[in-house]
Structure formats: structure tokens, C-alpha cells
C-alpha distance (Angstrom), angle and dihedral (degrees) to the residues before:
residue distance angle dihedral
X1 . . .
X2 3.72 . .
X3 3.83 124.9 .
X4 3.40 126.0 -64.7
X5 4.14 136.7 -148.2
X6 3.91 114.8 -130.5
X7 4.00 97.6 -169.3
X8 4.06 126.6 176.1
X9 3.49 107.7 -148.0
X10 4.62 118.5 -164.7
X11 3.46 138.7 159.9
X12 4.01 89.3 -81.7
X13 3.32 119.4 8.6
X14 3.70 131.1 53.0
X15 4.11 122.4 -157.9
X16 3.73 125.4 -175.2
X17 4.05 132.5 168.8
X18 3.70 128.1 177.0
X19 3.51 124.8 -129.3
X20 3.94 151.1 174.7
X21 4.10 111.1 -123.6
X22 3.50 121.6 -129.8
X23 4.13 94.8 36.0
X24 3.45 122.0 120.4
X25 2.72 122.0 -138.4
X26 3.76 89.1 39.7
X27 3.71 98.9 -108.2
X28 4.01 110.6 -147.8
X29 3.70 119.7 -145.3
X30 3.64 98.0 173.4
X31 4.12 136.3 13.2
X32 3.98 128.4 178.4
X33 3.75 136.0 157.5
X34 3.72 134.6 -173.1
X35 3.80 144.1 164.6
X36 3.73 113.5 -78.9
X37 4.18 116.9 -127.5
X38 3.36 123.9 -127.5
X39 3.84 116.2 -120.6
X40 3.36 141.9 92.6
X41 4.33 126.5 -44.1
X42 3.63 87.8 -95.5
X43 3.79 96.9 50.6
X44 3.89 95.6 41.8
X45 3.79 87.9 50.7
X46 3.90 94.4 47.8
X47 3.88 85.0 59.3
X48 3.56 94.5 41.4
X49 3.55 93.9 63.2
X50 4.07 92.3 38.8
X51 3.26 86.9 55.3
X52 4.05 103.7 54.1
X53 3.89 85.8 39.8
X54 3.67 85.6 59.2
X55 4.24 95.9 43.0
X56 3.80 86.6 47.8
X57 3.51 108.3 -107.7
X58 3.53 120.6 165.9
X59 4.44 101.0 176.3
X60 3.58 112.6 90.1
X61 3.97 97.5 177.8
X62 3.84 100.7 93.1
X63 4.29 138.1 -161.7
X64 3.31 105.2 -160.7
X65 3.74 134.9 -168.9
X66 3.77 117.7 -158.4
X67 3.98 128.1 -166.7
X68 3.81 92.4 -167.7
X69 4.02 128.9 -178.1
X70 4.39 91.9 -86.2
X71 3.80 120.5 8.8
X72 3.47 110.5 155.3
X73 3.89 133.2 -154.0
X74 3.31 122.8 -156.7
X75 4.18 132.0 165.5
X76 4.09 108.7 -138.3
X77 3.51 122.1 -166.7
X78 4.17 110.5 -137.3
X79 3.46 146.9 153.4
X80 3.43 120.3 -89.9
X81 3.92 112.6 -84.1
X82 3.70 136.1 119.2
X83 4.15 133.7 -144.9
X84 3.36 121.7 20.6
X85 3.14 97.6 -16.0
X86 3.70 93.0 66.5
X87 3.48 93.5 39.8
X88 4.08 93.5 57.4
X89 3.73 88.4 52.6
X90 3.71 94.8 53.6
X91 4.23 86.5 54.9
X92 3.73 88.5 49.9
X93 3.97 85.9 56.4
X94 3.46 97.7 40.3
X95 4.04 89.1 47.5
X96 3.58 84.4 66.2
X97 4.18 101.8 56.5
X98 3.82 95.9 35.3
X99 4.01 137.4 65.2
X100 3.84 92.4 -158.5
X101 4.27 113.6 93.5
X102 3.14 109.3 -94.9
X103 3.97 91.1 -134.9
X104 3.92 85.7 64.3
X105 4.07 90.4 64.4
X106 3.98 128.8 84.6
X107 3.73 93.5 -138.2
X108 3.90 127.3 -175.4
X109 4.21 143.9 141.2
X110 3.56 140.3 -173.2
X111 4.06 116.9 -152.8
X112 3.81 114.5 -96.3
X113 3.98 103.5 172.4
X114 3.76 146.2 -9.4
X115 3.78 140.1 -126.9
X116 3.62 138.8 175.9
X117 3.32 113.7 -125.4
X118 4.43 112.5 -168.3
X119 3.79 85.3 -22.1
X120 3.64 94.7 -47.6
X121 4.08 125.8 123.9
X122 3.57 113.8 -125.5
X123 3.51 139.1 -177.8
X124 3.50 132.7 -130.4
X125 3.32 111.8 -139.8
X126 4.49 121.2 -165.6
X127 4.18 101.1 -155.6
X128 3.37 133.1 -165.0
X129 3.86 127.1 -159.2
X130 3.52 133.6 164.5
X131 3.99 136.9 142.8
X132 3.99 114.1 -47.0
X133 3.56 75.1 -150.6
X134 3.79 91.0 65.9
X135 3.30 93.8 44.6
X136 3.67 105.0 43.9
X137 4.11 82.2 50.7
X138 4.09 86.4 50.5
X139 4.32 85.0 56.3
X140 3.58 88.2 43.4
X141 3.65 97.2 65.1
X142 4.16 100.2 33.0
X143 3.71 80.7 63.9
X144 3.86 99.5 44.3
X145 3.84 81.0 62.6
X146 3.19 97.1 49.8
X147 3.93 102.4 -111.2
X148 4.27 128.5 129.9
X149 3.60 103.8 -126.9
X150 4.35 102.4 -149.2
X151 4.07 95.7 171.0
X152 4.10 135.6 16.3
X153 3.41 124.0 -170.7
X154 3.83 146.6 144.0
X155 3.61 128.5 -80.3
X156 4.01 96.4 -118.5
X157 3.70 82.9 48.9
X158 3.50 87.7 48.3
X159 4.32 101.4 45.0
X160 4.45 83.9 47.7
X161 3.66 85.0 74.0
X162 3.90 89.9 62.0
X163 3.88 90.3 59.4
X164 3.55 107.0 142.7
X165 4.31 114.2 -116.7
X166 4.08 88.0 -141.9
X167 3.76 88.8 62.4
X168 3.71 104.3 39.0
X169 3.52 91.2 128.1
X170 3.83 94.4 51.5
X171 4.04 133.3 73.8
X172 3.58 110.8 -106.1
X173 4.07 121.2 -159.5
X174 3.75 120.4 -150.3
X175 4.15 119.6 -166.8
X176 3.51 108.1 -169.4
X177 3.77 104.4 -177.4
X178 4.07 122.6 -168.7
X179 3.91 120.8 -178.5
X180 4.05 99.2 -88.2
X181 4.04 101.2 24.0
X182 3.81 143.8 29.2
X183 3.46 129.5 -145.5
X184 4.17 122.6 -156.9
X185 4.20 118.5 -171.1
X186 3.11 132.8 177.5
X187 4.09 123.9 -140.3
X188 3.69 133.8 -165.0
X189 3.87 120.8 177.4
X190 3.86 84.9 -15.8
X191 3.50 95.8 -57.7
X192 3.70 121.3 127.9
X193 4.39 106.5 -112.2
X194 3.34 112.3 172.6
X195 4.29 128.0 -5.3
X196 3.54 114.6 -171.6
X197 4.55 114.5 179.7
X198 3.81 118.4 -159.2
X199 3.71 131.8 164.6
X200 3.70 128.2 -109.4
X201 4.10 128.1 164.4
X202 3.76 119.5 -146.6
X203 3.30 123.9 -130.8
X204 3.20 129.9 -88.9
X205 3.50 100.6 -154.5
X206 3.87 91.9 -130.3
X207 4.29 112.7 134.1
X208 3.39 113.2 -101.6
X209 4.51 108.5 -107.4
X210 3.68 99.8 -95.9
X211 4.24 106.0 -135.0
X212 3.72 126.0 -177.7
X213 3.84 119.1 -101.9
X214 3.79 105.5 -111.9
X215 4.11 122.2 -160.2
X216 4.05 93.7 15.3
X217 3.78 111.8 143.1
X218 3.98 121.3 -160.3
X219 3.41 109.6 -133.7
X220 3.84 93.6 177.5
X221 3.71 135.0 -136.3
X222 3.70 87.6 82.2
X223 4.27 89.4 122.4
X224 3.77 101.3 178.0
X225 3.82 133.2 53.0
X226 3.32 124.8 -90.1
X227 4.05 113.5 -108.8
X228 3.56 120.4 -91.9
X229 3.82 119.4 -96.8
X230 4.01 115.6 -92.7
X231 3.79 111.6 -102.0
X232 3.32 122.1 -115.8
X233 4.31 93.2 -102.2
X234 3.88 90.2 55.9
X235 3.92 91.9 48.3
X236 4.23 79.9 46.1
X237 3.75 85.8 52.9
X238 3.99 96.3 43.8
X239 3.31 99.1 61.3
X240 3.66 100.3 32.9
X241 3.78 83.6 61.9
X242 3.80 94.9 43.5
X243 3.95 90.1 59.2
X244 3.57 90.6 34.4
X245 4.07 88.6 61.7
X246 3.32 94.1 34.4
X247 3.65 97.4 59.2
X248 4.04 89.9 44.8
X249 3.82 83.5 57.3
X250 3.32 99.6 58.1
X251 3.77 100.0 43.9
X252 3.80 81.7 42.3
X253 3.73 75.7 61.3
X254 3.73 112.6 41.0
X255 3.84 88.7 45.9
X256 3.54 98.8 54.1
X257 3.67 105.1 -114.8
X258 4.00 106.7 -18.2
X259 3.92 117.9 158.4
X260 3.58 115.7 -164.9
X261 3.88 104.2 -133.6
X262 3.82 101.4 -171.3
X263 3.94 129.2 38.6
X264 3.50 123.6 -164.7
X265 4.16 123.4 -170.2
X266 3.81 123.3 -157.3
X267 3.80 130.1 169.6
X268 3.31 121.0 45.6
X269 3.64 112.9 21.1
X270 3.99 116.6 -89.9
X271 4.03 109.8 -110.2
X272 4.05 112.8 -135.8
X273 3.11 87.6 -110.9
X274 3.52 109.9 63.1
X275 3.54 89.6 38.0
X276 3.84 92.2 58.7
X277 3.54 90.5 52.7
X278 3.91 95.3 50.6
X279 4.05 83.1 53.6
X280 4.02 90.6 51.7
X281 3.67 95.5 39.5
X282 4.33 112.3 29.6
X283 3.82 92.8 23.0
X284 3.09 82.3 -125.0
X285 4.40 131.0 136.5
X286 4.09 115.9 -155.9
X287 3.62 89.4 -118.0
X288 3.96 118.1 -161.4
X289 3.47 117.6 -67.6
X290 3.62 118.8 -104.0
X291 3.83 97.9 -128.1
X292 3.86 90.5 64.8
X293 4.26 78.0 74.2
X294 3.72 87.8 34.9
X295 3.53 104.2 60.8
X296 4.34 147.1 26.2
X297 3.49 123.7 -135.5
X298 4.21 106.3 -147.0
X299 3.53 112.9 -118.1
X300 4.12 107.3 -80.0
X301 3.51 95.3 21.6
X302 4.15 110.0 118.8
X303 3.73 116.1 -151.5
X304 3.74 145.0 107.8
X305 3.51 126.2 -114.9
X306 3.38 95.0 -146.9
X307 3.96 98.3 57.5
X308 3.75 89.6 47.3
X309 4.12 88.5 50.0
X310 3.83 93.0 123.0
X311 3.95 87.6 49.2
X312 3.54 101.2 44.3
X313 4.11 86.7 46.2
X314 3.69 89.2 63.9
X315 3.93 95.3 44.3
X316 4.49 88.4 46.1
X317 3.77 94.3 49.9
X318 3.70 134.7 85.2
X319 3.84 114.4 -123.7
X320 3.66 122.4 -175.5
X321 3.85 139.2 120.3
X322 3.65 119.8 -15.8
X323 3.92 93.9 25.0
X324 3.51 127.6 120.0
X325 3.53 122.3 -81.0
X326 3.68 131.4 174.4
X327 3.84 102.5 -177.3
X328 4.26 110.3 110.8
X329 3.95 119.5 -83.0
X330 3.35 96.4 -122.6
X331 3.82 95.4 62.7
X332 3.68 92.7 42.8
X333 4.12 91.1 55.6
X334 4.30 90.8 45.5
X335 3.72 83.0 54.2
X336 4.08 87.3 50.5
X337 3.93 95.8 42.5
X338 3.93 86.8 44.2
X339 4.15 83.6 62.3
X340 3.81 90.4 44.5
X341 3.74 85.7 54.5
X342 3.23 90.7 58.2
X343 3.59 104.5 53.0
X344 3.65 91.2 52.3
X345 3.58 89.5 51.9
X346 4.07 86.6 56.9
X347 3.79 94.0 44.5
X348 3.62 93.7 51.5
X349 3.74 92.6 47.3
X350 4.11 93.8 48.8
X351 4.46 88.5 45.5
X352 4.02 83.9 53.0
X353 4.14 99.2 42.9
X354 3.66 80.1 50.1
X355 3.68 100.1 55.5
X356 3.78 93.4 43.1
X357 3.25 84.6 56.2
X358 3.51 103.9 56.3
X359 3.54 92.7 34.9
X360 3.96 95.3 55.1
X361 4.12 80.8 47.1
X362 3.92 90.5 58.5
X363 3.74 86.3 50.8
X364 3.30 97.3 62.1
X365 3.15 100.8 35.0
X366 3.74 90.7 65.2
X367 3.36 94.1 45.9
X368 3.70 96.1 68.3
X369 3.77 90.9 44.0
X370 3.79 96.8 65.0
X371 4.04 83.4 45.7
X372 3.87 89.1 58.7
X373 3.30 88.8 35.5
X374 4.26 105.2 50.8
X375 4.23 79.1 36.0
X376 4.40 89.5 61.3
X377 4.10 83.8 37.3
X378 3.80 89.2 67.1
X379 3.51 90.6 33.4
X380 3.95 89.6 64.8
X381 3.51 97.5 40.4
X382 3.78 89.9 61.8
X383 3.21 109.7 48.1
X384 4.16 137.3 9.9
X385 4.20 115.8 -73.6
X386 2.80 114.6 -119.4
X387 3.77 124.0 -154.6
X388 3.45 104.0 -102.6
X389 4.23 84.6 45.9
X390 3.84 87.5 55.2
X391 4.01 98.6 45.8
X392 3.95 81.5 42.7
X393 3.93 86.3 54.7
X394 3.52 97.3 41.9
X395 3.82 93.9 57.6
X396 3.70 96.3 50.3
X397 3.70 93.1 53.7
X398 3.83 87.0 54.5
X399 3.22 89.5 52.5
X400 3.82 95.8 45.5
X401 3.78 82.8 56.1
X402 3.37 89.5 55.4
X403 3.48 92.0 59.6
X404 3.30 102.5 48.5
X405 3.75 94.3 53.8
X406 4.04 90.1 51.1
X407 3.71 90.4 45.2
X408 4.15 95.1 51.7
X409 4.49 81.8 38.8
X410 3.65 87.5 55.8
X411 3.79 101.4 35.5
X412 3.38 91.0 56.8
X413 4.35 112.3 99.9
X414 3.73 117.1 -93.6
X415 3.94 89.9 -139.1
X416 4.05 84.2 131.8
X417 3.67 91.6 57.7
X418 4.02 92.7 51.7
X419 3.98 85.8 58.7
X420 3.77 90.2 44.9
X421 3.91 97.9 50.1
X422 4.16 89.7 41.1
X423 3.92 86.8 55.5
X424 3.95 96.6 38.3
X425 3.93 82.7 47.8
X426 3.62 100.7 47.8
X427 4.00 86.8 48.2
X428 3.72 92.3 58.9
X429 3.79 109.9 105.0
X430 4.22 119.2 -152.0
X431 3.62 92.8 -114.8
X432 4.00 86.6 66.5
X433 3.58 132.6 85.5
X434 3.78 133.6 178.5
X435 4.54 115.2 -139.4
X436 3.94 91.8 -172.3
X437 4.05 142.4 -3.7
X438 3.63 122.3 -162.7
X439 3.73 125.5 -176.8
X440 4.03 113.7 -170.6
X441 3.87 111.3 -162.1
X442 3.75 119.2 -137.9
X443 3.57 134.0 -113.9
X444 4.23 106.8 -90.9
X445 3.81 85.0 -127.8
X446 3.56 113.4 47.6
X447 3.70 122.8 110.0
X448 3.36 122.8 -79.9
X449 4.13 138.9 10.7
X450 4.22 98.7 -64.0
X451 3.74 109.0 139.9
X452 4.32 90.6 -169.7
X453 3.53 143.4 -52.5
X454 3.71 115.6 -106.9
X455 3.80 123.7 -170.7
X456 4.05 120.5 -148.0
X457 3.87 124.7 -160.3
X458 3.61 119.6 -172.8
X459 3.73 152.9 149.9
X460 3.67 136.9 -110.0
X461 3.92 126.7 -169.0
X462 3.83 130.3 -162.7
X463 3.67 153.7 146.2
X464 3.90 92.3 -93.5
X465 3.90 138.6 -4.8
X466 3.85 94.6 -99.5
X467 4.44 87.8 59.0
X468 3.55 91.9 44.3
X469 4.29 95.3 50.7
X470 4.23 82.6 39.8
X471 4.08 87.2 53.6
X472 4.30 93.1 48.9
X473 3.82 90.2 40.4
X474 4.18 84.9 56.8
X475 4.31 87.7 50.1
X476 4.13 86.3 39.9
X477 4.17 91.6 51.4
X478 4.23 85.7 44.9
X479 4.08 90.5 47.3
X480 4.16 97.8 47.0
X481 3.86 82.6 39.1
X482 3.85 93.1 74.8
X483 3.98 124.0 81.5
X484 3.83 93.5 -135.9
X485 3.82 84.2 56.0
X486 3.80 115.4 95.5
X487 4.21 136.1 154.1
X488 3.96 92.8 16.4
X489 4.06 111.6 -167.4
X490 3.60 118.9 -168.4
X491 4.39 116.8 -166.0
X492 4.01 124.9 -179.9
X493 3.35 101.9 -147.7
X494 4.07 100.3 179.8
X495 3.68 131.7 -11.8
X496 4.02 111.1 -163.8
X497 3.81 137.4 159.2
X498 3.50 124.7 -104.2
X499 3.54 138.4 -115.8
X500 4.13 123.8 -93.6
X501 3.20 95.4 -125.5
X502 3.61 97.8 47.1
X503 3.66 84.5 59.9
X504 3.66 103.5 -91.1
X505 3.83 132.1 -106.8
X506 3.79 120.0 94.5
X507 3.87 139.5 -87.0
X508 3.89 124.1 -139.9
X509 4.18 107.8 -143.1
X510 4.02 96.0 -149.8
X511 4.13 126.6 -177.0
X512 4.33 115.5 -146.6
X513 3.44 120.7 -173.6
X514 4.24 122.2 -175.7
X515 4.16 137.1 165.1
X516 3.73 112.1 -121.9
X517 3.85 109.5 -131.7
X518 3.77 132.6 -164.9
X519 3.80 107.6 -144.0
């Protein structure tokens, strides 16, 4: 696999490294940042890809972590069930807390917990949902520059991968600050808690207009001067604090009593200030970030692991099925159907090697029969049969026959078989996948029209037994519904549950056997 991009993406700032997956730590070959335009998509992503032509980098398949203007996290409570199922009850929560349709929101959720709730396993379920709109303009402009986009996701969702494994059993805070807003999470065993967004300027550094005091009245006996107005960094560092305790509060809150323990600061770089005042205040020391451990810098590359923390949290983490992923459904599924293609392709390739094969077979086979054949011709002509030379004779004209008939069987066009695999194909639900497929050719002389027996073995996945035997009875109606289809046999060979972190459910391993027959 070649290299990949791991880019964070806000209203201001953009951040991008280049990396090798699979490497751990997360080696980094290349690391840039710059202000982010305003503009339209098309504008943005024009610069985008200017930009990383300029910085040198070559990847153009992209993870990208966005901190966009209203991604909400929530923590739903459901039963346990994966896909779409899952998905459509998290929209029939969120319909509940929000005014906006729910078909206007990209939703989706990966499983960070369970309960038991009146002796019932549940799962908890962290969800994200924001505008499609957003979204779909996010996609927009990662193509405009020319870049793939595989995964998008938040930054909290992003800085939970960099949970440290000597404090899994401890709640971790990550402030990721940016130059207009802040964003505080809350990790435990590397699963996103708590994300709260809130907006904060930086300074500009600019003095504040001096203006005279109007309607003040000395009363006298003040004696000393008054103190000197706070700068603009400690007023930075005020309310940065305020909203950073206030948001510890409330999680403190709706978790019932959980303390973060460790705090961790990435993007810009903390002023002493503020970090004095989270000492004073929270009790708390901005410890060093966890992607310093997580990830190299090559030699001559300049950067900071810190300030690329949301970056180097989606090169460090393990994404596959069942995480969180913000990009639209539509372009998820073409990616799926672009895999089934694919496979069809394969299968259809294999079916026709085989053919050839047999049919190239049959060729030569007959070849050397009408050898034999013309060789016992002269034979007989020459001299007196006898009968063992005529019984002899008699059986290689049968089989000569033989090989006719197989050779005009075979040359015939598959065109029946193309409708057969197009209808077996289409049939196929995603939840199923085939371990082997055999197909054994028959003899060119045996009775009747059978082109070969060919033997299927397969597995099915689902939520329960009964929707995995209801899934192969839909393939088993769409095999015994084709005319080249005859003696269908259908063996379970093992039914067993799945693991949690495969996502649950069970999978039925099933064996199918059927004769091919030309009509």
C-alpha cells in the first residue's frame, strides 16, 4: 500500500502530514500547515491542492479529520444491532432532540460501551450527526484538489485514538485549540466520552484603543494606583479556562462523578499563561501530548507532533468496519458495489479459463482418436480382422462418438451461463461471502445434457440465526430459479455467534452443490 495523507481540515487553519500505513510508530515523511481561504468549495479545494503540490506531497488518498461549524456528539443507549438497522435507530433518537429533518443529517456511530439495562444487554452507541450539506461540501473540495477521501471524522474522535495504554482505566481530556474555536473531549479506554465545541478568537496582539473615562468621580483616599488593565493573552487565557471548567463540570455532571485525570493540548501551542491558570484552577498540568510517542518525524522534516495531534490521531488509530464515518452513504455503497464488480469480474474469468480448458482438452483428445483410428483402418485393409481387432475397433469408434458429441456440447456458446452468473450475482446479498467454488466437468459421454457439477461453500452473517437462514433461502430461490439449474443440495455445516468486536450477530457456514445443464 502506498502512502497516505491524514489532513485536519477547520474554519482557518489547514494541517496535513504524510505517512506510510501499517507503521508504528506512525512514521511521518512529510508535515505542512497553512491558513485556509475563504471562498467557495471549489476555490478552497483549488488551493488545497496548490498547496500540497507546493509542500511536496505525492499521496492523493486522504483521512481527514474535520472540526466543522456543528458536529454533534451524542451517547445513545440501544439494543444490540449493527448496519442499518442501528443506524435508523440512532435517527429516531436524534428526531427527538433536534428540529432539523432528520433526512437532512449525515448520521453514524460506532459502539463505545455496554450496560444492562433490567437484565437486558445494551449498547452504547457515540453518534455523530451534522449537515449532509456540510459534508457533501467537505467531499466537494477534497476532490477539487485532487485527493480520495477513504475516512471523515471529527477531531475529538480523532485525538481518542491517542489515548494512552498506561491509563486505560483513567479519563483522559484533550483541548485541541484552532485560532477562532476550541474543542474539549473527553476519552476513556480510547473511546470518545464527552466533546463539547466553543468559540474563542486569538489575539491579535494589537493594543487595546485607549478612551477617556467619562462620569468617574474621585472620592479620594484611594492612595495607590489602580492596577493595570489585563492584556489581551490573560483575557485569552480567562476565558479559555472558564469554558474549559465549565465543560469539565458538566461532563463531571452527566457522568455521574467523572474527573478527568490527564489533559493533553494540541493545535496551536498553549501560552504560559493559560496553562498556569489550568494548574491553579483544574489541578491540572498540560502534560505531553500522546502523539509525540505516537508518531516519527523523518529526518529534515520540521513539525510538531503536538500541533498536528488531530492528524497524527487519524494516522495512529485503527479504522475498519463498524467505526465512525462521516463521509455520505452514497459514496461509501459505490465504493462497495465497485468491490462486487470486481468479484464478478474474477468469477467470470475463472468459469471461462475453465471451459477453454476443457474444450482445448476435447480437441485433442479427438485428435488422437482419428490417429488410432485411420492407423486400425489400414490395419484391416491389409490383412484379415480378427475378432479381438474388430471389438478393439468397435470401441474406439464409440469412443470417437463420444468425442464428437462433447466437442459440438462444449463448442457450443456459454451465452446461458452469462444470464445465470448475472442472476446468481445480483442475488448475492453483502452480508454473504463465498470460501471456495468448484465446478467438476462431466464425462462427454454420459447420458443426458449435464455440462458439470459444481459445489459452492459460503458464508452468511446476520443479527440472529432465523435472518441469516431467511438471507440463504433468498440465494437458494434465485439458484433453483434458473433452467440450467438442476438437483440443488443445500448442507449447514456450522452455525456460531460472532465476535463483539466484529460487530456481533452470527454467521451460518452453509455447503450447495448443483449440475449445470444445457437446455
Amino acid at each position: 500500500m502506498g502512502r497516505m495523507l491524514a489532513i485536519e481540515i477547520s474554519p482557518k487553519v489547514i494541517r496535513a502530514i504524510e505517512y506510510q500505513p501499517g507503521e508504528r510508530p506512525v512514521r511521518i515523511y512529510r508535515a505542512a500547515a497553512t491558513e485556509r481561504p475563504g471562498g467557495e468549495p471549489a476555490a478552497v479545494g483549488q488551493f488545497l491542492r496548490d498547496f500540497l503540490a507546493r509542500s511536496g506531497f505525492t499521496a492523493n488518498t486522504a483521512m481527514v479529520t474535520y472540526l466543522g461549524p456543528v458536529i454533534e456528539h451524542r451517547i445513545y443507549t440501544i439494543p444490540p444491532v449493527t448496519g442499518d438497522t442501528r443506524d435508523e435507530l440512532l435517527r429516531g433518537k436524534i428526531a427527538q432532540e433536534t428540529q432539523t429533518a432528520v433526512a437532512e443529517l449525515r448520521v453514524t456511530g460506532e459502539v463505545v460501551g455496554k450496560v444492562t439495562e433490567q437484565g437486558y444487554e445494551r449498547h452504547e452507541v457515540m453518534t455523530l450527526y451534522t449537515p449532509e450539506f456540510e459534508i457533501r461540501r467537505l467531499v466537494f473540495l477534497l476532490v477539487e484538489a485532487g485527493l480520495t477521501p477513504v475516512r471523515v471524522v471529527s477531531v475529538p474522535v480523532a485525538l481518542a485514538g491517542l489515548h494512552p495504554a498506561e491509563a486505560a482505566d483513567e479519563l483522559c481530556g484533550f483541548l485541541h485549540v484552532e485560532p477562532s474555536r476550541c474543542v474539549i473531549s473527553v476519552s476513556g479506554a480510547g473511546k470518545l466520552r464527552f466533546a463539547r465545541e466553543f468559540g474563542l478568537e486569538r489575539p491579535t496582539g494589537a493594543p487595546a484603543p485607549a478612551g477617556t473615562e467619562y462620569g468617574t468621580i474621585d472620592l479620594g483616599g484611594g492612595g495607590g494606583d489602580s492596577p493595570p488593565p489585563p492584556s489581551e493573552q490573560e483575557m485569552y487565557a480567562e476565558r479559555l479556562v472558564t469554558e474549559l471548567t465549565r465543560s469539565l463540570l458538566y461532563f463531571r455532571q452527566i457522568s455521574r462523578g467523572g474527573s478527568v485525570t490527564r489533559l493533553y493540548w494540541s493545535g496551536d501551542p498553549p501560552p504560559q499563561e493559560a496553562k498556569r491558570l489550568i494548574f491553579e484552577r483544574l489541578k491540572l498540568e498540560v502534560a505531553t501530548h500522546p502523539a509525540a510517542s505516537a508518531a516519527t518525524f523523518e529526518s529534515g522534516v520540521d513539525g510538531d507532533a503536538a500541533v498536528h495531534g488531530a492528524a497524527v490521531g487519524m494516522a495512529a488509530a485503527e479504522w475498519g468496519e463498524g467505526r465512525v464515518n462521516l463521509l455520505p452513504a452514497e459514496y461509501l455503497q459505490r465504493k462497495e458495489r465497485r468491490g462486487s464488480i470486481i468479484a464478478v469480474a474474477v468469477v467470470l474469468a475463472v468459469f471461462w479459463a475453465a471451459n477453454a480448458g476443457l474444450y482445448m482438452g476435447l480437441r485433442n483428445a479427438e485428435k488422437r482418436y482419428r490417429d488410432v483410428l485411420g492407423g486400425t483402418q489400414a490395419v484391416s485393409r491389409s490383412t484379415e480382422a480378427s475378432r479381438q481387432d474388430v471389438s478393439r475397433w468397435m470401441g474406439l469408434k464409440a469412443a470417437l462418438d463420444r468425442a464428437a458429441r462433447g466437442e459440438q456440447q462444449y463448442a457450443t456458446p456459454f451465452t446461458r451461463w452469462k444470464g445465470l452468473l448475472g442472476a446468481l450475482g445480483s442475488a448475492v446479498p453483502p452480508e454473504m461471502r463465498f470460501l471456495s467454488a468448484t465446478f467438476t466437468p462431466s464425462e462427454p459421454g454420459d447420458v443426458g445434457a449435464a455440462a458439470g457439477r459444481a459445489e459452492v461453500r459460503g458464508i452468511v452473517t446476520a443479527g440472529t440465526p432465523a435472518d441469516a437462514q431467511r438471507k440463504v433461502n433468498a440465494f437458494l430461490s434465485a439458484v433453483r430459479a434458473q433452467p440450467v439449474v438442476a438437483d440443488p443440495g443445500y448442507f449447514i455445516l456450522e452455525v456460531r455467534p460472532r465476535d463483539e468486536e466484529a460487530g456481533g450477530g452470527c454467521e451460518q457456514e452453509f455447503f450447495l452443490n448443483f449440475t449445470m445443464r444445457e437446455r
